[in-house]
C-alpha positions in Angstrom: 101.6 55.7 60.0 98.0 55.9 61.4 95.5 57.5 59.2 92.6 59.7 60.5 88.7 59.0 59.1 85.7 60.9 59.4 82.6 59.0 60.2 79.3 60.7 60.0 75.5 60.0 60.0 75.4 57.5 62.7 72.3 56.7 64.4 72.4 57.8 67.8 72.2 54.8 69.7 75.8 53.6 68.3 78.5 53.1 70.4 82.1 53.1 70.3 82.4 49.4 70.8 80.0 48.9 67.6 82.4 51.0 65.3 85.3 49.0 66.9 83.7 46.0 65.5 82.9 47.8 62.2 85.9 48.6 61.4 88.1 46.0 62.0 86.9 44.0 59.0 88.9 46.3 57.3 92.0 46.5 59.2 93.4 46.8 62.7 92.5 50.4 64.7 94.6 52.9 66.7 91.9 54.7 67.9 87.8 55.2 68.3 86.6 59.0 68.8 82.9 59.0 69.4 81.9 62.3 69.8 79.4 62.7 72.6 76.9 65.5 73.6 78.2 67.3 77.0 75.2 67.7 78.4 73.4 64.1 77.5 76.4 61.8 77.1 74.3 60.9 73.7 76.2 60.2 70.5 76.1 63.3 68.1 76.0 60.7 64.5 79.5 61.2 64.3 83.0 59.9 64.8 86.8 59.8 64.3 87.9 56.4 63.5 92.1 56.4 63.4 93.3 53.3 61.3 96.7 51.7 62.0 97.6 51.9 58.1 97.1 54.1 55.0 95.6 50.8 53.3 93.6 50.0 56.7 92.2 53.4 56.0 91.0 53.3 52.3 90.0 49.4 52.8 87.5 51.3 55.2 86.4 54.0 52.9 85.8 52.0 50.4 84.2 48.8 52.4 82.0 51.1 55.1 81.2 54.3 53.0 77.4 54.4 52.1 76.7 51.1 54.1 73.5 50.8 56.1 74.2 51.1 59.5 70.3 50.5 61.2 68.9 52.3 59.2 70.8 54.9 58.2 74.1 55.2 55.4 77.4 56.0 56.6 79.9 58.5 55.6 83.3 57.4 55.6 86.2 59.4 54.5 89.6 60.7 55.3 89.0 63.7 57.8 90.5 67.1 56.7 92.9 68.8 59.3 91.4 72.1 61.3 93.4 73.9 58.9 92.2 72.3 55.9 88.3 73.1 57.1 89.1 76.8 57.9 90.8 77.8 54.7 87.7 75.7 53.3 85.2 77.6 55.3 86.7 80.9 54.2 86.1 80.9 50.8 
């Protein structure tokens, strides 16, 4: 079962290939989402990474959340569902 993590502050310049490399020192990857600007094709600072395992997945959090990253300290955690972040937003 594949787990689904949130990757945030990125600096722009990183690419999918980098966080492919990244993250397989914690365990082996379904999937990279870099999420792009339309209009640029520039990296917005954040990403879906989609880990083949549920102990891929927390090996990541808790090897890649808060490291440097040039310059700048990534957030890594599990990403919430659209449901999860509209009941959320409600309140």
């Amino acid at each position: 079962m594949t787990t689904k993590l949130y990757v945030g502050n990125l600096p722009f310049g990183t690419t999918a290939l980098d966080l492919q490399q990244l993250f397989s020192e914690a365990g082996a990857i379904a999937s990279v989402d870099l999420v792009v600007d339309k209009s640029t094709g520039r990296s917005r600072g954040f990403a879906f990474v989609t880990m083949d395992t549920p102990d891929g997945a927390q090996a990541a959090v808790a090897k890649l959340h808060g490291r440097d990253l040039n310059g700048r300290q990534m957030t890594v955690s599990e990403a919430r569902t659209p449901a999860a972040r509209t009941t959320r937003e409600q309140r």
